[in-house]
C-alpha positions as CSV (number, residue, x, y, z in Angstrom):
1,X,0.0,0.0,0.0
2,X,1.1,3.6,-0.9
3,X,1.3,5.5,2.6
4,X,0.2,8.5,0.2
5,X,-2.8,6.8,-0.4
6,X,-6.1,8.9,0.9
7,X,-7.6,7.8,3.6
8,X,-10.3,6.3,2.7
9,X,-8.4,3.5,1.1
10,X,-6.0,2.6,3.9
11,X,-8.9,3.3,6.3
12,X,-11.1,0.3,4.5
13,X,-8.3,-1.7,4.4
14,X,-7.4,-1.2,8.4
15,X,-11.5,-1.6,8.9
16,X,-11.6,-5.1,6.9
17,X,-8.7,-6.4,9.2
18,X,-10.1,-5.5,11.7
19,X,-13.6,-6.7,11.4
20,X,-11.4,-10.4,10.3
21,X,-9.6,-10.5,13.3
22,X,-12.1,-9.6,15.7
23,X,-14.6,-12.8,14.1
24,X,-11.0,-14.7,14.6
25,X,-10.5,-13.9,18.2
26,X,-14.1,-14.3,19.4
27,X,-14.3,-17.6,17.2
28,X,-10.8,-19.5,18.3
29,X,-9.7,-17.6,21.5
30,X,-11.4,-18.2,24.6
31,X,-9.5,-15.5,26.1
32,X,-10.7,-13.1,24.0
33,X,-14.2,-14.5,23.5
34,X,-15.1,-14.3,26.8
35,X,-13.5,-10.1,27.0
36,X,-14.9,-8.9,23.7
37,X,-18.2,-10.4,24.0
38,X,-20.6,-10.3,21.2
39,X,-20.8,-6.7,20.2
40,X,-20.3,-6.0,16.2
41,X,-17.1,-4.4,15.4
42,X,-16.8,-3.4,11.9
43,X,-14.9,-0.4,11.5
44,X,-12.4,1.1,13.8
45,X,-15.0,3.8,15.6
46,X,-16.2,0.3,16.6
47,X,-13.4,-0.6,18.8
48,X,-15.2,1.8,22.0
49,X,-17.2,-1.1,22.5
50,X,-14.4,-3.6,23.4
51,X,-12.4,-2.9,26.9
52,X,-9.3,-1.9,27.1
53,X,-6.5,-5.1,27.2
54,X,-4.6,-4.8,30.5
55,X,-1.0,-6.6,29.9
56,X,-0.9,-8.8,33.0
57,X,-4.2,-10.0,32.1
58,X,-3.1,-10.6,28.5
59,X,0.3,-12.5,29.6
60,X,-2.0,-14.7,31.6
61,X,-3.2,-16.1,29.5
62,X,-0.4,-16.5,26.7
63,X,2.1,-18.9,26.7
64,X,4.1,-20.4,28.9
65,X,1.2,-20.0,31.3
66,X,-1.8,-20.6,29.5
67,X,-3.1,-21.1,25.6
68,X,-6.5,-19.3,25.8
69,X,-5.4,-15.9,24.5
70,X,-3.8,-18.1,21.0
71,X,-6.3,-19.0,18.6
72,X,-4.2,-22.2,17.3
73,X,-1.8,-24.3,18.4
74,X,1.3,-22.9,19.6
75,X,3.8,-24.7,16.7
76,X,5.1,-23.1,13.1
77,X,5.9,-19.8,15.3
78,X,9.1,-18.0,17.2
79,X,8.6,-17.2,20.9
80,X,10.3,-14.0,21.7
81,X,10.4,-12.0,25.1
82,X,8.9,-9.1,26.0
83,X,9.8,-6.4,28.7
84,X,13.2,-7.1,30.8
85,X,13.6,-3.2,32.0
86,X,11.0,-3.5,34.7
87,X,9.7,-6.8,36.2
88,X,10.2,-9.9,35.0
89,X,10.3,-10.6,31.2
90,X,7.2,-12.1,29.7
91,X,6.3,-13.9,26.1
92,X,5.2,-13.1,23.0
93,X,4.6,-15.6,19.6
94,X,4.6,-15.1,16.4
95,X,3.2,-17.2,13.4
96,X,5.9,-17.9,11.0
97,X,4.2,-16.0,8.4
98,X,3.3,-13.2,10.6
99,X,7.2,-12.8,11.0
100,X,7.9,-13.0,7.5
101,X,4.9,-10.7,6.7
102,X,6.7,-7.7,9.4
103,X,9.4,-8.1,8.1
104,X,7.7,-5.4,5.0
105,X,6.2,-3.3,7.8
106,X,10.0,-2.9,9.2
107,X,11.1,-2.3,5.8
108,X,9.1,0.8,5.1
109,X,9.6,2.0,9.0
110,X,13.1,2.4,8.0
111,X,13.1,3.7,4.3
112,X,10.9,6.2,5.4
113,X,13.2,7.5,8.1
114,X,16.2,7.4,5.3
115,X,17.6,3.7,5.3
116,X,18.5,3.1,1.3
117,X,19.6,0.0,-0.1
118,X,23.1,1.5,-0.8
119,X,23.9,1.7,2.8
120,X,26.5,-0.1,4.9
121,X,24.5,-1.1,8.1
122,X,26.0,-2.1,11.3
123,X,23.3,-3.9,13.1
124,X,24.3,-3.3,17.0
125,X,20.9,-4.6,18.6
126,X,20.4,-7.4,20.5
127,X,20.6,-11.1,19.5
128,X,19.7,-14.2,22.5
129,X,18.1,-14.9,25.3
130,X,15.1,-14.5,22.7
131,X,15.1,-10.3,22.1
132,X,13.4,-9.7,18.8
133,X,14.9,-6.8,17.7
134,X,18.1,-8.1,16.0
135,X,16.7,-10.9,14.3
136,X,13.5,-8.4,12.6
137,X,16.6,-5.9,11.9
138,X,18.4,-8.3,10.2
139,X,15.6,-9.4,8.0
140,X,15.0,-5.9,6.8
141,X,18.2,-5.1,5.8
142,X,18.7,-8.2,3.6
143,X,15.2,-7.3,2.0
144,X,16.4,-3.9,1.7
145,X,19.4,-4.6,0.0
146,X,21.8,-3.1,2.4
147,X,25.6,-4.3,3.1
148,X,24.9,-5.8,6.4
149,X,27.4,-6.1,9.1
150,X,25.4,-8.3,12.2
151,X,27.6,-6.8,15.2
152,X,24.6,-7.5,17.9
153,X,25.5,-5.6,21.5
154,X,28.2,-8.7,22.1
155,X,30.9,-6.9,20.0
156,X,32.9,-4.8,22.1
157,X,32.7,-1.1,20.7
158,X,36.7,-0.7,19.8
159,X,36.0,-3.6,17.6
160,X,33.1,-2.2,15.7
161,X,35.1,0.9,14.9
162,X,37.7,-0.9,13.6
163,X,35.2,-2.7,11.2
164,X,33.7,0.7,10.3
165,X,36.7,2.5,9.3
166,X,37.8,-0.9,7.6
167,X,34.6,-1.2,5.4
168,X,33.6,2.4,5.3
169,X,30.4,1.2,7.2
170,X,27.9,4.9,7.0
171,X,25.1,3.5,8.8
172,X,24.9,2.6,12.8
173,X,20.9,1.1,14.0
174,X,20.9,0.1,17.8
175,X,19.5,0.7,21.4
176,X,20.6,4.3,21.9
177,X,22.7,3.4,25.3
178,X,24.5,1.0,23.1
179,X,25.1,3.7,20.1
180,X,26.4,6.4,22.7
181,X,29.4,3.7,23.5
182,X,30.5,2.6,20.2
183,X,30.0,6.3,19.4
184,X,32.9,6.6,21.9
185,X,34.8,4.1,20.0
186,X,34.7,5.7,16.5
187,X,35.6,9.1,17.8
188,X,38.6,7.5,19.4
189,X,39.3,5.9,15.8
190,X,38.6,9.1,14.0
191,X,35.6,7.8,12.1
192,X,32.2,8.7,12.2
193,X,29.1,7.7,10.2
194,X,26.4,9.3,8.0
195,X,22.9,7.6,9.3
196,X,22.2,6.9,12.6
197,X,18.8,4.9,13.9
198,X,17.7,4.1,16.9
199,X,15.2,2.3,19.0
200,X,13.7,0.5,22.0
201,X,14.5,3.7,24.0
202,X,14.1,7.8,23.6
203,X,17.4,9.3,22.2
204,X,17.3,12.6,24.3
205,X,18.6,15.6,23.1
206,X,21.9,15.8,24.5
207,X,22.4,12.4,23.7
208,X,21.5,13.3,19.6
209,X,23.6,16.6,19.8
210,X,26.8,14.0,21.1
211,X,25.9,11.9,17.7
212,X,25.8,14.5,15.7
213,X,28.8,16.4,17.1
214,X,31.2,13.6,17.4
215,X,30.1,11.5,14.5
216,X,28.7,13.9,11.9
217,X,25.5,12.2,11.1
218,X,23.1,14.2,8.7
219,X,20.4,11.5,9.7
220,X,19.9,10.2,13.2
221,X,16.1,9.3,13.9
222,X,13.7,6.5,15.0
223,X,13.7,3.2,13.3
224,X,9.9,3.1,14.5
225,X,8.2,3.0,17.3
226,X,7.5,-0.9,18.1
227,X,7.1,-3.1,21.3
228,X,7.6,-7.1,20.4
229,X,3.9,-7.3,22.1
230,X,2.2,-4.6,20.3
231,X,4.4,-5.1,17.3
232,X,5.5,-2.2,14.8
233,X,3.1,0.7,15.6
234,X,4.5,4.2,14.1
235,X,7.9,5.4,12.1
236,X,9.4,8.4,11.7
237,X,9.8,10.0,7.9
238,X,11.9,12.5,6.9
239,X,10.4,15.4,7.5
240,X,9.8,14.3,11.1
241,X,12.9,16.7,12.5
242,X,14.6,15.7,16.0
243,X,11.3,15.4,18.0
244,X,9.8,12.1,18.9
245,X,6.6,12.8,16.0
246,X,5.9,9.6,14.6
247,X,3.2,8.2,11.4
248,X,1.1,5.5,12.8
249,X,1.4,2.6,10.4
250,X,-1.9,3.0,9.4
251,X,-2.9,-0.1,7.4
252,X,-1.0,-2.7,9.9
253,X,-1.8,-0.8,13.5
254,X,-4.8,1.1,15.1
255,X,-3.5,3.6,17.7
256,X,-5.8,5.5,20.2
257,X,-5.2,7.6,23.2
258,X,-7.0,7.4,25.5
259,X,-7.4,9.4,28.9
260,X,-6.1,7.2,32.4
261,X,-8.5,8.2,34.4
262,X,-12.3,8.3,31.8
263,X,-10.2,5.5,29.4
264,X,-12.0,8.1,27.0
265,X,-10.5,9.3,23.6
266,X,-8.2,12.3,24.3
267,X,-6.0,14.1,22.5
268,X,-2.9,13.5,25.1
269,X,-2.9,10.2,27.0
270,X,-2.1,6.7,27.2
271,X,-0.9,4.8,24.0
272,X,-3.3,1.9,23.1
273,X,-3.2,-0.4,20.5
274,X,-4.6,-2.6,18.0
275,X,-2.6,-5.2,16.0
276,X,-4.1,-5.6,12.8
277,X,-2.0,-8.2,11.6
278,X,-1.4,-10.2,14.6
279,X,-3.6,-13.4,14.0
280,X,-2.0,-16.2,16.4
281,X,-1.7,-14.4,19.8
282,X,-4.3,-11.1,18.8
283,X,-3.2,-7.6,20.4
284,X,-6.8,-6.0,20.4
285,X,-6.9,-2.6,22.4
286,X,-4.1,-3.1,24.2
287,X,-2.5,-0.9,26.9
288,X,0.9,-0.4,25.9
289,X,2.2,1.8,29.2
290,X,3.4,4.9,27.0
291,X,2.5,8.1,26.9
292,X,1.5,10.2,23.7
293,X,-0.3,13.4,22.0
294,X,-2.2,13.5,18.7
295,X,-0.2,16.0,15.6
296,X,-3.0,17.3,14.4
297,X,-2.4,18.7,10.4
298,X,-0.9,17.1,7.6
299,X,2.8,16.3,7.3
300,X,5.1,18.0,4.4
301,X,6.2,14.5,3.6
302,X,3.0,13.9,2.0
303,X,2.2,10.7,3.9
304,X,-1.3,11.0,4.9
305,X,-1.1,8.4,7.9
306,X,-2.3,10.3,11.4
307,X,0.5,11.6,13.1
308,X,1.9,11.0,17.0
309,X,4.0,12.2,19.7
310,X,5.7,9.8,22.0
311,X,6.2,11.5,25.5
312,X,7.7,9.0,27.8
313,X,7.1,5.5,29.1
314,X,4.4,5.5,31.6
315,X,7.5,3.3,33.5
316,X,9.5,6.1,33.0
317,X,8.3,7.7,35.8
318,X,8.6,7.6,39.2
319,X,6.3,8.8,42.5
320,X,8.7,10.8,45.1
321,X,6.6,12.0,48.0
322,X,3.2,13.2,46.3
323,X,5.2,14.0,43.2
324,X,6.1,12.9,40.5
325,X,8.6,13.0,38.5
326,X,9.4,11.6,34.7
327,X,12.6,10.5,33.2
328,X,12.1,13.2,30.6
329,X,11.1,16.3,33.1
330,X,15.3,15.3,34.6
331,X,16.5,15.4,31.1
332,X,15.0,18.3,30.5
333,X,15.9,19.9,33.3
334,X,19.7,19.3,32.7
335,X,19.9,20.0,29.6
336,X,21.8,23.1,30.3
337,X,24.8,20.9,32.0
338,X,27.2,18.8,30.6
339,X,25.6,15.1,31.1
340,X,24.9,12.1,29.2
341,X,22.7,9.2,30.2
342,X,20.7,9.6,33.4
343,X,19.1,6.9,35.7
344,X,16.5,7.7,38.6
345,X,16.7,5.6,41.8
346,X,14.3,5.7,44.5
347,X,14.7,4.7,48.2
348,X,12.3,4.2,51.4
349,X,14.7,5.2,54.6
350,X,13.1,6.2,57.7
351,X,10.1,6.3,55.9
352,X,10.7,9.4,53.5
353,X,11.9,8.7,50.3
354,X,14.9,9.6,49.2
355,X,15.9,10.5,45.4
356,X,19.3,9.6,43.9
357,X,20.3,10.7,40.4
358,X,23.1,8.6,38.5
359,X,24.6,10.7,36.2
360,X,26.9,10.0,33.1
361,X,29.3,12.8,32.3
362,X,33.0,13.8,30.6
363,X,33.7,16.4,32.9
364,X,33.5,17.8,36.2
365,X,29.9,19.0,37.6
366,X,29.1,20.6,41.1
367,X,26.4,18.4,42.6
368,X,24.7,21.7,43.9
369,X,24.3,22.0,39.9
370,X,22.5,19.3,39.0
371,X,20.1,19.6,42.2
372,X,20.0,23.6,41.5
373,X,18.5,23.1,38.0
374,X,16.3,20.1,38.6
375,X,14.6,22.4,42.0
376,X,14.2,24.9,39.1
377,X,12.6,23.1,37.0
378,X,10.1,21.1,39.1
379,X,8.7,23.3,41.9
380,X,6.6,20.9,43.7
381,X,9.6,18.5,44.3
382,X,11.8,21.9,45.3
383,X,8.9,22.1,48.0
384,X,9.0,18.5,49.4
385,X,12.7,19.0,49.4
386,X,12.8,22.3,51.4
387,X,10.2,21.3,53.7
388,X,12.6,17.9,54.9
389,X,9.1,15.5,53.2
390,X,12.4,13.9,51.1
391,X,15.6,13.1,51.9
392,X,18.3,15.5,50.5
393,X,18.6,15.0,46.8
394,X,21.7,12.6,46.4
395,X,23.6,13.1,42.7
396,X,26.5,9.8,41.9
397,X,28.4,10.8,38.9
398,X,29.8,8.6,36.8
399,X,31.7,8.0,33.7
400,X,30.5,7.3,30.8
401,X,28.9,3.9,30.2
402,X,29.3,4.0,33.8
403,X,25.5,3.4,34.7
404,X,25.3,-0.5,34.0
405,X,23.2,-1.2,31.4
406,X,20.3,-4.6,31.4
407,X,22.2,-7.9,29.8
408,X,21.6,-9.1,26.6
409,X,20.0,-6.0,25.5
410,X,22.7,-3.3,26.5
411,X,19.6,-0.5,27.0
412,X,19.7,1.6,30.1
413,X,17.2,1.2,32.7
414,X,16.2,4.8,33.2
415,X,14.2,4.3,36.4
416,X,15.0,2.3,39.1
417,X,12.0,2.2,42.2
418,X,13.9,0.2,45.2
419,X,11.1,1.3,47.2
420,X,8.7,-0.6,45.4
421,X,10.6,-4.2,45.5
């Protein structure tokens, strides 16, 4: 399908999907039989009629624990994990063909964002301990045509730069805490890269002026926005600039917002979706976690697919006295200073909580800094902090790559709630 098409053309395709896979679930699902009960669904505006898919409830009753949210027998399909960063991980399956069908989806994620076949593609994402992401990555680029080099995040970065300035390699795609360490590397070879994509986590904007600086990449930008439950929701084109704006992919994913406290539509809320494509293990209004807004006008790439605004992972957040404070508020907040990767930790002592803030930098910072602009920008905390609620704000410095980062995968985990083990 051209994603120039008008609407009404991908919109009748994305209704006649959905209509399919709703008869699907409610025919060989007892999982979803029982939650969607018999109300007709034949269009997308259709979909306020179904409740919204809690993920607990949905892992449940997927596989290893249960069959009843699969609508075949679980054989001819690839079991991948889901989650890792908070909690423990959990499962998701995919029909053979379903994989070999995402593999397109993937493919136009990343030629919209810039990918071209005559690229040199160093795939640094993570392969084992079933992670999807390299395994789809690495599918795309040999249906794309692109010299692939399949590094995964077990190469060491000194390594990888070595390869890049061997085989003039101008494209890096990764977990962005991994790309910020083999970025390191090819500074300290004296080589950088033209294209840069990124996902799993939010590249911040210090972290893409580093790239940009140190490497001299004209392209760094999403590679989509995806979750191995959810599947490939939204990609980035072009004309998307340095933001977080994404296309939803119109004619494979439904994507609504919806308000956390009504569960009504909104224009700003929580990020729930609808898998269009997945048939085996059906993702039908399902709460991803994340936050988003609507874009509202049309984009001047043309594409006529609605447009979104990722905002931060509702576990990207954390609850410090009666505030609360995001992952991108502290980014924002230090933006001004010197600082790379960040990592929120909060402790129960003496029954106030205490925030710590891990901190990733090249040169020398005054704590008094750090606390000084994040007081700034978040009053409320500055409050509970003046008025002894909290602990003293506590700020570790480290080097970077200094903040350990989850196995396997190599991402960072941004927020780390010790209170709440």
């Amino acid at each position: 399908m051209s994603e120039r098409e008008p609407e009404a053309v991908w919109g009748a395709l994305a209704d006649a999907k959905l209509a399919a896979l709703v008869d699907l679930a409610r025919a060989k699902s007892p999982f979803h039989r029982e939650r969607l009960g018999a109300a007709p669904v034949l269009t997308r505006a259709d979909l306020v009629k179904l409740p919204v898919l809690d993920k607990d409830a949905w892992m449940a009753a997927s596989p290893p624990r249960s069959t009843a949210a699969l609508t075949r027998r679980l054989a001819g399909a690839y079991v991948f994990r889901t989650g890792g960063s908070t909690g423990d991980p959990k499962f998701s399956v995919f029909s053979t063909g379903e994989f070999r069908a995402f593999v397109k989806y993937f493919k136009r994620t990343y030629q919209a964002a810039g990918l071209r076949p005559t690229d040199r593609v160093a795939n640094l994402f993570a392969c084992g301990s079933l992670y999807a992401s390299f395994i789809f990555v690495n599918r795309m680029l040999e249906a794309t045509g692109c010299l692939n080099f399949p590094f995964t995040t077990a190469t060491e970065p000194a390594a990888v730069a070595r390869h890049v300035k061997l085989f003039g390699i101008n494209t890096l795609v990764g977990f962005p805490s991994w790309l910020l360490q083999v970025a390191d590397a090819l500074e300290a070879e004296g080589v950088g890269v033209e294209k840069i994509f990124y996902a799993g986590e939010h590249l911040y904007p210090d972290e893409r002026r580093h790239l940009a600086e140190r490497l001299g990449a004209r392209v760094i930008a999403s590679a989509g926005y995806a979750a191995v439950d959810a599947g490939m929701v939204g990609y980035q084109c072009e004309a998307a600039g340095p933001g977080a704006v994404h296309h939803v992919l119109a004619d494979h994913a439904h994507l609504e917002l919806l308000d956390p406290q009504t569960w009504q539509p909104a224009a700003e809320g929580l990020v729930v979706v609808t898998n269009l494509d997945r048939r085996l293990q059906p993702v039908i209004r399902y709460n991803v976690g994340d936050l988003a807004r609507h874009v509202p006008g049309d984009c001047a790439c043309g594409r006529t697919a609605p447009r979104f605004e990722l905002l931060h992972r509702g576990d990207d957040a954390l609850r410090i006295g009666f505030a609360t404070l995001t992952y991108t508020e502290v980014v924002a907040a230090l933006a001004g200073l010197p600082v790379g990767a960040v990592q929120l930790q909060r402790e129960r002592l003496d029954r106030k909580d205490r925030l710590t803030l891990r901190v990733e930098t090249r040169e020398a910072i005054a704590p008094a800094a750090v606390v000084r602009a994040l007081e700034a920008a978040k009053p409320d905390l500055a409050k509970l902090l003046a008025s002894g609620y909290l602990h003293p704000l506590a700020v570790e410095f480290l080097p970077p790559g200094g903040i350990p980062r989850l196995p396997v995968s190599g991402k960072l985990r941004r927020v780390v709630d010790l209170a709440g083990l």
